[in-house]
N, CA, C and O of each residue as an XYZ file, in Angstrom:
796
protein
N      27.979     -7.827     -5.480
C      27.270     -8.964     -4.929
C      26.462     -9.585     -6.062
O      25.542     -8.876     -6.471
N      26.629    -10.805     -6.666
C      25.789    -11.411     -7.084
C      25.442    -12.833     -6.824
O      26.248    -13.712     -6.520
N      23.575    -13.030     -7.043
C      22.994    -13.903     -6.390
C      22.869    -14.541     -7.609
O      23.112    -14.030     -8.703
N      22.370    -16.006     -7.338
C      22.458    -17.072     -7.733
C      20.952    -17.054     -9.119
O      20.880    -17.840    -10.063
N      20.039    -16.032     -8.831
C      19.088    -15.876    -10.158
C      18.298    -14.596     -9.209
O      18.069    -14.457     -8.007
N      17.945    -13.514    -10.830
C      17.430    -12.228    -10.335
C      16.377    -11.961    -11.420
O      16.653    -11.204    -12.350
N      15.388    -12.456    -11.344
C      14.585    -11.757    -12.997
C      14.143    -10.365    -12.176
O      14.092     -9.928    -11.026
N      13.781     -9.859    -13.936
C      13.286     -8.145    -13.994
C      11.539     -8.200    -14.043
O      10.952     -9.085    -14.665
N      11.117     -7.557    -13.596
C       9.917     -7.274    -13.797
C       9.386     -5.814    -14.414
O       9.898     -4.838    -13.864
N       8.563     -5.571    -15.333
C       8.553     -4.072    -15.859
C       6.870     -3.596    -15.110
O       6.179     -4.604    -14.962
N       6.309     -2.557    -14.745
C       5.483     -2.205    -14.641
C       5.230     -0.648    -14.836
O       6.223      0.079    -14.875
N       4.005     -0.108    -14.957
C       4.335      0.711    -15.284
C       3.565      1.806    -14.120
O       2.740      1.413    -13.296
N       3.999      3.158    -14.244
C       3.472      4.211    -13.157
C       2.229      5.153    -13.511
O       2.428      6.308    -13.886
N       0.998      4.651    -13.387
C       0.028      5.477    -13.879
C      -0.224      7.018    -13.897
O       0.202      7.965    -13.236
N      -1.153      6.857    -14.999
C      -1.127      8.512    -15.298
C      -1.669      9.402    -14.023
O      -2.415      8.936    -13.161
N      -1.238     10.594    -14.036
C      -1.406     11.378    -12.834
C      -1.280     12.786    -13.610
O      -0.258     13.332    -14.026
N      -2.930     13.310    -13.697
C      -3.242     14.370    -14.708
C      -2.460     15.453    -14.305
O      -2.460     16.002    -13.203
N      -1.441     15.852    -15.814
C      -0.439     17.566    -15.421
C       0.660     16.840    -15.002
O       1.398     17.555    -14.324
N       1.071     15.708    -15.129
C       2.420     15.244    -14.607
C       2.806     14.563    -15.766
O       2.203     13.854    -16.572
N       4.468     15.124    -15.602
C       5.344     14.828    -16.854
C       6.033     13.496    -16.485
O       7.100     13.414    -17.094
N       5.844     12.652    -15.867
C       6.301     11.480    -15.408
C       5.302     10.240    -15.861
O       5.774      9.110    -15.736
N       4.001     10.362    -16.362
C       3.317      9.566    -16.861
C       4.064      8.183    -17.525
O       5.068      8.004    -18.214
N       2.849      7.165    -16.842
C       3.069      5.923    -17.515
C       4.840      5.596    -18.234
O       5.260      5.364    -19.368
N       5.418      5.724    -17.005
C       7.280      5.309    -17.292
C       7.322      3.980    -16.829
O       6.814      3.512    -15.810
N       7.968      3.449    -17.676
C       8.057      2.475    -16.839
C       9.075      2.018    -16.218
O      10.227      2.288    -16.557
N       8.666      1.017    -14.897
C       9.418      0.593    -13.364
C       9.856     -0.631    -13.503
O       9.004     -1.449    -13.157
N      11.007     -1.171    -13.930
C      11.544     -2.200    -13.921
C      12.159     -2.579    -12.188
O      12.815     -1.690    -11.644
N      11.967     -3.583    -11.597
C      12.257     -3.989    -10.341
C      12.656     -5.509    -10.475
O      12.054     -6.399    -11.077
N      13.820     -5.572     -9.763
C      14.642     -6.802     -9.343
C      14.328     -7.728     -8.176
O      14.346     -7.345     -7.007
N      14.128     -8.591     -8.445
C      13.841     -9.817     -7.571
C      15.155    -10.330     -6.779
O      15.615    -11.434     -7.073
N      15.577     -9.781     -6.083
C      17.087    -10.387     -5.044
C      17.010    -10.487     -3.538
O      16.710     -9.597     -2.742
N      17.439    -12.129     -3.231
C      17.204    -12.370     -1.793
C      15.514    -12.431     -1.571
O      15.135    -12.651     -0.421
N      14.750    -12.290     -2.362
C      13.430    -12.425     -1.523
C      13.182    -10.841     -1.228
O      12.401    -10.425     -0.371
N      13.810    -10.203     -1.902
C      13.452     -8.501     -1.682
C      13.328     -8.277     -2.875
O      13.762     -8.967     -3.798
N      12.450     -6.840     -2.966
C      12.213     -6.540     -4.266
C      12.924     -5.171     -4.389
O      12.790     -4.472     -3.385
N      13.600     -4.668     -5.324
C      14.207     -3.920     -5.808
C      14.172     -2.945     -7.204
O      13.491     -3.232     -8.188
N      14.993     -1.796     -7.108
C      14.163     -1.001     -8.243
C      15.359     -0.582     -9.244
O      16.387     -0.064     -8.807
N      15.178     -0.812    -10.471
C      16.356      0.184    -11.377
C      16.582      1.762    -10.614
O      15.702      2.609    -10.765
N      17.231      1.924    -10.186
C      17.704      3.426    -10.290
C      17.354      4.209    -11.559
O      16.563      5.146    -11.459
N      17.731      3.986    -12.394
C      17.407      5.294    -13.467
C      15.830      5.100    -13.628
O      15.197      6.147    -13.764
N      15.288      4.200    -13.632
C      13.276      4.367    -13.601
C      12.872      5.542    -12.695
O      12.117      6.502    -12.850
N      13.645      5.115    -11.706
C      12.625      6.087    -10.508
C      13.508      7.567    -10.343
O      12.841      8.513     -9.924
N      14.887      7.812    -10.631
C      15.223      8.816    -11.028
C      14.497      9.446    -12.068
O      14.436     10.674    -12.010
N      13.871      8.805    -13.109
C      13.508      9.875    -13.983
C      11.975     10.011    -13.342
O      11.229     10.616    -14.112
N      11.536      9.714    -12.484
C      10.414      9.352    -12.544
C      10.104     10.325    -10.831
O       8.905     10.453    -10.585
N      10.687     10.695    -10.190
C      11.318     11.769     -9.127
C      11.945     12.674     -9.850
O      11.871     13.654     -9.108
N      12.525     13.022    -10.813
C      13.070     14.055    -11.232
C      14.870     14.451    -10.508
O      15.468     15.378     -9.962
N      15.043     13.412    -10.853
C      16.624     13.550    -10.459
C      17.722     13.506    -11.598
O      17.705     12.607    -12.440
N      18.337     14.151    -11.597
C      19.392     14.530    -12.785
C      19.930     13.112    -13.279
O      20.144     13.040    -14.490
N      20.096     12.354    -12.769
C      20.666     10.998    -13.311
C      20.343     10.104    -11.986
O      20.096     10.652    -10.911
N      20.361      8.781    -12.130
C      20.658      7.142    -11.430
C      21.628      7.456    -10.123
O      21.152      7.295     -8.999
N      23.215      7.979    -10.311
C      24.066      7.982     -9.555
C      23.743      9.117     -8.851
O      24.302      9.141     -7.754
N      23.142      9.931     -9.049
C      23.177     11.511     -8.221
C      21.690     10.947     -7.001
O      21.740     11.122     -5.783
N      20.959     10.540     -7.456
C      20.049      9.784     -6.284
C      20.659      9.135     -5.501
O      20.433      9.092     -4.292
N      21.646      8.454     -6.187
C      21.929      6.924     -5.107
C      23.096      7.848     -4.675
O      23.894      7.247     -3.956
N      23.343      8.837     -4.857
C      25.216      9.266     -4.031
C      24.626      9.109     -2.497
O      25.162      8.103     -2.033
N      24.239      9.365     -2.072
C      23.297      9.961     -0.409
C      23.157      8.540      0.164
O      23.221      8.358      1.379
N      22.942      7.405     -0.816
C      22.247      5.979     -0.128
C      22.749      4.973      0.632
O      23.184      3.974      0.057
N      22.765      5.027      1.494
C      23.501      3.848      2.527
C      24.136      2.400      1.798
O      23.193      1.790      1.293
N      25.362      1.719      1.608
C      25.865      1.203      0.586
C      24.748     -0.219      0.773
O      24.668     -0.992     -0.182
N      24.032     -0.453      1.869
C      23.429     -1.651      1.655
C      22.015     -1.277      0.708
O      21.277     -2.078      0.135
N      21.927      0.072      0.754
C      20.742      0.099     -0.329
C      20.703      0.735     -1.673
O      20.000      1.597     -2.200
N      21.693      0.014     -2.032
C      22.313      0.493     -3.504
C      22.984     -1.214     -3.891
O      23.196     -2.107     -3.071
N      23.217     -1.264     -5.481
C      23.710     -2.047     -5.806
C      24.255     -1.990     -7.073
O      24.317     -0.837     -7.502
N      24.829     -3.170     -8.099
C      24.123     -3.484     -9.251
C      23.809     -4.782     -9.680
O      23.952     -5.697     -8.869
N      23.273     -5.104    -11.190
C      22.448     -6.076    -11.632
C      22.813     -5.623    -13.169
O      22.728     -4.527    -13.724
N      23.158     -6.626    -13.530
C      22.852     -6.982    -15.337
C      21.709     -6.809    -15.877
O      20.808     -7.458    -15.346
N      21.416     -6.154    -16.761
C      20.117     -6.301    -17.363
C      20.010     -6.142    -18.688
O      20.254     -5.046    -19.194
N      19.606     -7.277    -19.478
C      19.381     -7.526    -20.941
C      18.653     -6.676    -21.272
O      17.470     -6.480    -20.995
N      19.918     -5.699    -22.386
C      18.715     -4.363    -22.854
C      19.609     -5.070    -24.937
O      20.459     -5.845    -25.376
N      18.594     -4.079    -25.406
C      18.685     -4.392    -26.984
C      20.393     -4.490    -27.763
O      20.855     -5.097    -28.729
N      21.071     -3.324    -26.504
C      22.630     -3.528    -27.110
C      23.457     -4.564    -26.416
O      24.649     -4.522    -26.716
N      23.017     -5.700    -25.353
C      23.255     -6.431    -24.836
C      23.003     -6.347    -23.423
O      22.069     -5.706    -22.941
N      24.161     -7.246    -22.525
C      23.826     -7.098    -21.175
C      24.974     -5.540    -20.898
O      25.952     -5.186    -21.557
N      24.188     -4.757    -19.384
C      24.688     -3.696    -19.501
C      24.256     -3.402    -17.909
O      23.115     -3.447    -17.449
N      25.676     -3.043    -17.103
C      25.421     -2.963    -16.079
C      24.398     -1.984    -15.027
O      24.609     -0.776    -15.133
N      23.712     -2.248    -14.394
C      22.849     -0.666    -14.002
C      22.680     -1.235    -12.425
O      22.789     -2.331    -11.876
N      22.361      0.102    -12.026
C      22.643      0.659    -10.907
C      20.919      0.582    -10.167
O      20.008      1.346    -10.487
N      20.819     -0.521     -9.154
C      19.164     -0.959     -8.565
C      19.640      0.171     -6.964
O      20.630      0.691     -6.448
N      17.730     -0.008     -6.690
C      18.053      0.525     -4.882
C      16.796     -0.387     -4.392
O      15.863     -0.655     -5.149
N      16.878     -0.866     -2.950
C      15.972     -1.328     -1.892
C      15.058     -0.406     -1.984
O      15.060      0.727     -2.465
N      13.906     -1.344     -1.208
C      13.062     -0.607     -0.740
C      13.575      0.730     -0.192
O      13.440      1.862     -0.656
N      14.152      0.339      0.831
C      14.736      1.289      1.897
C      15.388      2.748      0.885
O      15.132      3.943      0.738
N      16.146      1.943      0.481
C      16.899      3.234     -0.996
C      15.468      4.083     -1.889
O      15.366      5.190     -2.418
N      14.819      3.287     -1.769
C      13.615      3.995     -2.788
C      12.937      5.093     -1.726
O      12.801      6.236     -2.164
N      12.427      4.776     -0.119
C      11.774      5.667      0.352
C      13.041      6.618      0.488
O      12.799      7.735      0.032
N      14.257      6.482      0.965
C      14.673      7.522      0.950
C      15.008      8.480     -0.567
O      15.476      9.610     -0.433
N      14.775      8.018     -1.731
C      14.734      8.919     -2.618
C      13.688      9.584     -2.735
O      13.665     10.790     -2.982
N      12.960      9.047     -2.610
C      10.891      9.442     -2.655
C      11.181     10.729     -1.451
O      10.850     11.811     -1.935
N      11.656     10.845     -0.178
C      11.699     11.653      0.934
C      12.712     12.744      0.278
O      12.504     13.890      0.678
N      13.629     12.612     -0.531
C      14.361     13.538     -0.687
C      14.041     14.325     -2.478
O      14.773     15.148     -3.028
N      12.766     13.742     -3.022
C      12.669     14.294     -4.388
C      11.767     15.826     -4.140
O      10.954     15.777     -3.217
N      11.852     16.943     -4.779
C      11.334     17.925     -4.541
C       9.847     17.890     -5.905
O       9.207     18.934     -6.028
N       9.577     17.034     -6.526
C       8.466     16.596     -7.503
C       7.923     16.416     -6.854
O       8.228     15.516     -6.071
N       6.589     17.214     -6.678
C       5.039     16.804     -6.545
C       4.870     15.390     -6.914
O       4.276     14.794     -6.016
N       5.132     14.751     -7.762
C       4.502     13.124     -7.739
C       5.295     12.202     -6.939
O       4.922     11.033     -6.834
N       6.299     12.590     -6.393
C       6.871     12.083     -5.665
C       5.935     11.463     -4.615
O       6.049     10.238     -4.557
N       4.859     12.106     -3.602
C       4.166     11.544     -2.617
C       2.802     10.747     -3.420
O       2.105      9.990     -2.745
N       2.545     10.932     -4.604
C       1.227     10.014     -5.290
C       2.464      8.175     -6.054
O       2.174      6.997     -6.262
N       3.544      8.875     -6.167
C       4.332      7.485     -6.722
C       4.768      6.115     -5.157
O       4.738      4.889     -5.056
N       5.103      7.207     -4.290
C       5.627      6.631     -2.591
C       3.998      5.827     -2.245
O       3.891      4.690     -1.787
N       2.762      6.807     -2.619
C       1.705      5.931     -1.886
C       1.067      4.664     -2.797
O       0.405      3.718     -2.372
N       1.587      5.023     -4.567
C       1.193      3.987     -5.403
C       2.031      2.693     -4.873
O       1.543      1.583     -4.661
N       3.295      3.039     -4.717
C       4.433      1.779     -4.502
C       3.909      0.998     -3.225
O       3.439     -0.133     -3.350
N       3.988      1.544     -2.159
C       3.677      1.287     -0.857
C       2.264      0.573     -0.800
O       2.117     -0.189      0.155
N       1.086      0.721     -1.775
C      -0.508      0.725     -1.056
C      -1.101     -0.394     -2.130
O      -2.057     -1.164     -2.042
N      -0.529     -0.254     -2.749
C      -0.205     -1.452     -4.604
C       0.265     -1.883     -5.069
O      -0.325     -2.902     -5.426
N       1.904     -1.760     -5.711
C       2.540     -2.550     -6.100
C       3.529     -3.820     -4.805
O       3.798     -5.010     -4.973
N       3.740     -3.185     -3.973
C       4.571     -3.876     -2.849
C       3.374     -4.992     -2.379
O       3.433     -6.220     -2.431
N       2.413     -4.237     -1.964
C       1.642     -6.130     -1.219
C       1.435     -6.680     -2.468
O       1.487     -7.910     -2.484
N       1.238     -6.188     -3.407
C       0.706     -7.026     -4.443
C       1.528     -8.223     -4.899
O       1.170     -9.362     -5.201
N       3.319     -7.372     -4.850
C       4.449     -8.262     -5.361
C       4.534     -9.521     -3.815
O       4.950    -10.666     -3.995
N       4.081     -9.042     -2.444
C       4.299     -9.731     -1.346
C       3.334    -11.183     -1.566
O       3.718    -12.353     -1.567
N       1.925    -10.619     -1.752
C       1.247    -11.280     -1.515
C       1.358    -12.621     -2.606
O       1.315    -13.793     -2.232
N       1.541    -12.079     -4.337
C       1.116    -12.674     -5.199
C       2.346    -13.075     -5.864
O       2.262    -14.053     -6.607
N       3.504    -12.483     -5.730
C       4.908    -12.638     -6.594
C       4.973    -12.115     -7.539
O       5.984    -12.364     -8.196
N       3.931    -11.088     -8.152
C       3.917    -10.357     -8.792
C       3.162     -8.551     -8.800
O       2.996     -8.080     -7.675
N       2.810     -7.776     -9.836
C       2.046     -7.202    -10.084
C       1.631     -6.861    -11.504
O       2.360     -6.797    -12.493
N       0.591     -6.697    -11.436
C       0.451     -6.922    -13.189
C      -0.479     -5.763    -13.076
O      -1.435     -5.732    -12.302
N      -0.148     -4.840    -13.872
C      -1.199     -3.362    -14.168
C      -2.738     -3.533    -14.106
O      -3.302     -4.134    -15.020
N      -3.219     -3.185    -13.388
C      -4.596     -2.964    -13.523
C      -5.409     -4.244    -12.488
O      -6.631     -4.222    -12.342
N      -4.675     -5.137    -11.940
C      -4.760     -6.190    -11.388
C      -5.872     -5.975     -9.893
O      -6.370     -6.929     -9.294
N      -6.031     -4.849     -9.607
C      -6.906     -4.286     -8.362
C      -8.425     -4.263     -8.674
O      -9.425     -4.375     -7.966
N      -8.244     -4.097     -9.840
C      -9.727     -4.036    -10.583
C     -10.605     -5.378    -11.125
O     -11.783     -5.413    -11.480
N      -9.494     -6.594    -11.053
C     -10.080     -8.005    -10.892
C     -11.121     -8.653    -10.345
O     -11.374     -8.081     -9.284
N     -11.776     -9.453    -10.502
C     -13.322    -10.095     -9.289
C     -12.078    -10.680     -8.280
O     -10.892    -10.803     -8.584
N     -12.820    -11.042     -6.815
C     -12.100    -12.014     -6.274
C     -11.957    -13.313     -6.938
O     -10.830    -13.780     -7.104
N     -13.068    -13.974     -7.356
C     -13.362    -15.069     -7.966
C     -11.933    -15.655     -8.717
O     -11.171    -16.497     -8.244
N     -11.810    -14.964    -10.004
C     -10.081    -14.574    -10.443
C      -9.443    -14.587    -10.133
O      -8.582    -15.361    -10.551
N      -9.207    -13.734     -9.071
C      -7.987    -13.852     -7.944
C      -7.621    -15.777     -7.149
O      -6.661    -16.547     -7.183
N      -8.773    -15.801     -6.639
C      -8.792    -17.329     -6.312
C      -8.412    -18.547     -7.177
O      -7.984    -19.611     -6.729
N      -8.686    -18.170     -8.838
C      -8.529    -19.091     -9.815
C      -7.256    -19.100    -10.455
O      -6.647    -20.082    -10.878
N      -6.834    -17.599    -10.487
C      -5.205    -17.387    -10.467
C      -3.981    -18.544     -9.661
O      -2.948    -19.171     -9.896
N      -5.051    -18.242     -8.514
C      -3.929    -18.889     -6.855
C      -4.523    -20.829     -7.485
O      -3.931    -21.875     -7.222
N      -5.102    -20.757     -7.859
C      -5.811    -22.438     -7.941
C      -4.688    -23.077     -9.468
O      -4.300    -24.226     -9.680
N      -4.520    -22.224    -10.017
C      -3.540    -22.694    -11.366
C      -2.516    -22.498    -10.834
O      -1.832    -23.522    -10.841
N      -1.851    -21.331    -10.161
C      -0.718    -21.455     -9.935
C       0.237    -22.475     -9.298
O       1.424    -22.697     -9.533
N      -0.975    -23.267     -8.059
C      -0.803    -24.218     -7.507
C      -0.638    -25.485     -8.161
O       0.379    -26.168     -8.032
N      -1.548    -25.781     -8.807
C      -1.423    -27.224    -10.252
C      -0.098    -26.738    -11.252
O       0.633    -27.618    -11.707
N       0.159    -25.325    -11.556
C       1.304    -25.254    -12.109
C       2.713    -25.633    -12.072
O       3.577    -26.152    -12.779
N       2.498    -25.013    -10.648
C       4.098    -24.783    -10.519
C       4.693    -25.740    -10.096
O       5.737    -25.593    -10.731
N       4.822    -26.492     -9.592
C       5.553    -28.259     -9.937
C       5.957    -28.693    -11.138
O       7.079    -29.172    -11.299
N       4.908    -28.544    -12.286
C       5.450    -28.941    -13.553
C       6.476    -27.819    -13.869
O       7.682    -27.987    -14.048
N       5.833    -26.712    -13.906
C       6.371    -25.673    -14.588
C       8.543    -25.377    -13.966
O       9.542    -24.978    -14.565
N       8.261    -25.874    -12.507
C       9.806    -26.130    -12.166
C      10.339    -27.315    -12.942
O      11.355    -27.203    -13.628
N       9.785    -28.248    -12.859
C      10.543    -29.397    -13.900
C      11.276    -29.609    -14.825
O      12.286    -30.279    -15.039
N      10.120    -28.415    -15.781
C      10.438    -28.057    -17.112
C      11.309    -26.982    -16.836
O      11.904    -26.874    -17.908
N      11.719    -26.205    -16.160
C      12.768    -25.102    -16.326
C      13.964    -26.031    -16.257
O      14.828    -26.077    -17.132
N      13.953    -26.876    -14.993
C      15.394    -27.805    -14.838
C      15.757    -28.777    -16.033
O      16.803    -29.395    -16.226
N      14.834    -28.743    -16.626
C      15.151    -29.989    -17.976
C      15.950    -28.685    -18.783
O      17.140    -28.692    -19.097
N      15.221    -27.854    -18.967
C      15.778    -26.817    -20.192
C      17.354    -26.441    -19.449
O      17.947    -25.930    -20.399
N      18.229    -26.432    -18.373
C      18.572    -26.061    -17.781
C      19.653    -27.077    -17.580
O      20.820    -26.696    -17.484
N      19.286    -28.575    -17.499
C      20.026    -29.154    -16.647
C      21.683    -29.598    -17.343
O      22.556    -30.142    -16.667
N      21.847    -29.196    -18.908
C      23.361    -28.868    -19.457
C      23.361    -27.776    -19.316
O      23.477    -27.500    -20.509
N      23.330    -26.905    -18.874
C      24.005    -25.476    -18.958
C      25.154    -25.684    -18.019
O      25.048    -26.558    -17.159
N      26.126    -25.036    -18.095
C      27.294    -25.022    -17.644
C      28.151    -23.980    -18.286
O      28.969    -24.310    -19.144
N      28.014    -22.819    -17.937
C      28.593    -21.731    -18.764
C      29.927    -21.194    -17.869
O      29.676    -20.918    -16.696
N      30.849    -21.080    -18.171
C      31.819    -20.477    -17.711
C      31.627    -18.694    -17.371
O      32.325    -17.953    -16.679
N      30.789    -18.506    -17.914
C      30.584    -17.053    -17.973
C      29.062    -16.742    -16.861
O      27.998    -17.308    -17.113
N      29.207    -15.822    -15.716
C      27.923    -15.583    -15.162
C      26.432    -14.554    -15.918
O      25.230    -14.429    -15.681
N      27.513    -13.957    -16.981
C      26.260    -13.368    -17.793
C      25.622    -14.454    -18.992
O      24.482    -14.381    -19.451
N      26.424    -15.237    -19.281
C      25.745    -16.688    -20.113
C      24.826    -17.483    -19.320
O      23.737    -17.926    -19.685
N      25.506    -17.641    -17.962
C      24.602    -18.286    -17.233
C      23.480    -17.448    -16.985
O      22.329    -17.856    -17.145
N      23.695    -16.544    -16.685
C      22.433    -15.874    -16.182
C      21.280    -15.232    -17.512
O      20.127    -14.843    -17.328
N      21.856    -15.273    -18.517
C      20.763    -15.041    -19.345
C      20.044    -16.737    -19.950
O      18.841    -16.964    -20.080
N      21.345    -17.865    -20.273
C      20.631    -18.673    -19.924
C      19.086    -19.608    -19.107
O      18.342    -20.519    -19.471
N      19.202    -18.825    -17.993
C      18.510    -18.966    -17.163
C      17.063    -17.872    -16.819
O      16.050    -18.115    -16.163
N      17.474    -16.639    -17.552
C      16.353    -15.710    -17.665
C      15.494    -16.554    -18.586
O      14.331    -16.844    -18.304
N      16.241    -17.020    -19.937
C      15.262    -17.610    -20.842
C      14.571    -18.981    -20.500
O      13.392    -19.136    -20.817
N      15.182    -19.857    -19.943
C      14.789    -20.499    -19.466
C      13.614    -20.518    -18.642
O      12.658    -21.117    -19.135
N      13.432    -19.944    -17.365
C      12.382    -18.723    -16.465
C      11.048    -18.460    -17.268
O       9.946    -18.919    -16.967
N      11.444    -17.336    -18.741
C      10.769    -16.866    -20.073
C       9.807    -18.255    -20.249
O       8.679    -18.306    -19.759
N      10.578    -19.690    -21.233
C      10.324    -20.554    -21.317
C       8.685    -21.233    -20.691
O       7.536    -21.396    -21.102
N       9.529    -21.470    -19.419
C       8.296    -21.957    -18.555
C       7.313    -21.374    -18.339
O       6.152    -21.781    -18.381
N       7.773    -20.228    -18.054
C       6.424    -19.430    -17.535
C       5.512    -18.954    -18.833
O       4.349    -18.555    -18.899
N       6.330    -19.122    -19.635
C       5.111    -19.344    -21.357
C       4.221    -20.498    -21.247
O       2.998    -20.454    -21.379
N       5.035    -21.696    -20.957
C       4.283    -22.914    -21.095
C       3.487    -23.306    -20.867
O       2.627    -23.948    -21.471
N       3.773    -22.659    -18.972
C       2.408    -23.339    -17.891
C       1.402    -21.969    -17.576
O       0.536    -21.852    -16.710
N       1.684    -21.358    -18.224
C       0.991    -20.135    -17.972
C       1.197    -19.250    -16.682
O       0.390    -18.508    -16.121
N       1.974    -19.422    -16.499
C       2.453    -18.907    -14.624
C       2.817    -17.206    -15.024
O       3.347    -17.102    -16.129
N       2.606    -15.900    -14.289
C       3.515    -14.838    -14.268
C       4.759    -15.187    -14.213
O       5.208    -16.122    -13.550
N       5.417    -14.377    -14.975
C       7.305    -14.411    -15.044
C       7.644    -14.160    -13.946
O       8.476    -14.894    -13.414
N       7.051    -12.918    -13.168
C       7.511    -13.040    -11.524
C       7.677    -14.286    -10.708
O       8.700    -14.734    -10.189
N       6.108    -14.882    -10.705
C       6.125    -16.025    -10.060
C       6.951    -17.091    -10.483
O       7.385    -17.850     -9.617
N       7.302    -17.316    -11.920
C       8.349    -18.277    -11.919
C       9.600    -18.038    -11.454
O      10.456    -18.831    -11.062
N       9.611    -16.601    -11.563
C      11.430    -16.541    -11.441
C      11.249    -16.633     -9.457
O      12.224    -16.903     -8.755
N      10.017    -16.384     -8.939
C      10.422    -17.011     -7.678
C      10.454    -18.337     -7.621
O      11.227    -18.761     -6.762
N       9.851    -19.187     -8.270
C       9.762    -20.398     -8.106
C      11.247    -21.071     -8.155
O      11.635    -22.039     -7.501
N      12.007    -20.261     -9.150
C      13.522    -21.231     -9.327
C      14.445    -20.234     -8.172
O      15.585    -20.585     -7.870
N      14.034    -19.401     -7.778
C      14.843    -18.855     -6.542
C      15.021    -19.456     -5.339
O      15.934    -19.440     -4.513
N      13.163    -20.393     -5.458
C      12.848    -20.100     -3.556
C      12.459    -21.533     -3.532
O      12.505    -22.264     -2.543
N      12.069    -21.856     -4.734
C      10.870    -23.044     -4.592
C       9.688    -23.169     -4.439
O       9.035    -22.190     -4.078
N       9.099    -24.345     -4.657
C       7.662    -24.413     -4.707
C       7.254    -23.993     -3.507
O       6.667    -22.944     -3.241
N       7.698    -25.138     -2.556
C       7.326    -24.553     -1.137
C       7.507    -23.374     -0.635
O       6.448    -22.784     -0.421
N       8.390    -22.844     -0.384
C       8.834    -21.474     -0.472
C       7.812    -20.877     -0.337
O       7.182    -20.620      0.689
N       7.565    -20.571     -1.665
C       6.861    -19.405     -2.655
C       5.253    -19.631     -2.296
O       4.477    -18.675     -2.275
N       4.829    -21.008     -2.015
C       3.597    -21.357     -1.604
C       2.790    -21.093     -0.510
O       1.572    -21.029     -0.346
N       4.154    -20.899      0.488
C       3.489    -21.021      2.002
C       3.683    -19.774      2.667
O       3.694    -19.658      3.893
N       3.905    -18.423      1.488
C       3.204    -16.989      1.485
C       2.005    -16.804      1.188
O       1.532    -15.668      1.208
């Protein structure tokens, strides 16, 4: 199955004193308006022998894959749903397993719901910030779509991994420009302004 634009987001899993899983980091996929997780992050990060030995057990709608631009190029890997993630979290025999299920669940998920993103340490913000965040994002993101479609509007790649890295950079681009999170832009060219606004 592939959708029409998916950016990555990296975050990372805080330290949790005596645990060998420290600060790994959680790359998660933006598809359909759901958020999604690399398989091999949270395999190593549960303690599962590999990516595929987690996901063998997973109901085929909560498994997938996704391209993802790593240093030796694009390279296929293996994401899971929400749904795919609690059931790995329920079936890992690692102690951090229930401190990673209540980090995901209590922090990163509303955070990605509420805001289109999460950005480390982001709980510890004034409200004030928070409000001034939501006040730019709003004056932003109109321009900041504009400018992705200008950078955008010859592309025509015969190839879906041209296109689609095309379009990651593009995403990159803007969300440099106008100052927006990369999350939030890459919802912005998914969903739209409105969309994305009237969460």
């Amino acid at each position: 199955m592939e959708p029409n634009h998916m950016a990555t987001q990296v975050f990372a899993f805080p330290s949790i004193r005596g645990s060998s899983a420290v600060n790994l980091a959680v790359r998660t996929v933006a598809k359909d308006g759901s958020t999604w997780f690399v398989a091999k992050d949270i395999a190593d990060i549960l303690g599962y022998r590999d990516a595929a030995n987690m996901a063998r057990n997973l109901d085929d709608d909560e498994k997938d894959t996704h391209n993802l631009s790593t240093l030796g190029g694009e390279q296929e890997a293996l994401i899971i749903s929400e749904s795919g993630l609690f059931a790995a979290i329920l079936r890992s025999r690692r102690k951090e397993a229930k401190d990673f299920r209540k980090w995901v669940t209590s922090v990163v998920l509303p955070s990605i719901r509420q805001h289109g993103g999460y950005a480390k340490g982001q709980e510890d913000l004034p409200e004030a910030l928070v409000i001034n965040l939501h006040r730019k994002i709003r004056e932003n993101a109109m321009p900041a779509l504009r400018y992705y479609d200008k950078l955008t509007e010859h592309d025509h790649w015969k190839s879906k991994a041209r296109s689609q890295a095309s379009s990651d950079w593009a995403t990159q681009e803007a969300a440099l420009k106008f100052d927006l999170p990369l999350s939030l832009m890459a919802g912005l060219v998914d969903q739209g302004v409105n969309a994305l606004l009237s969460t």
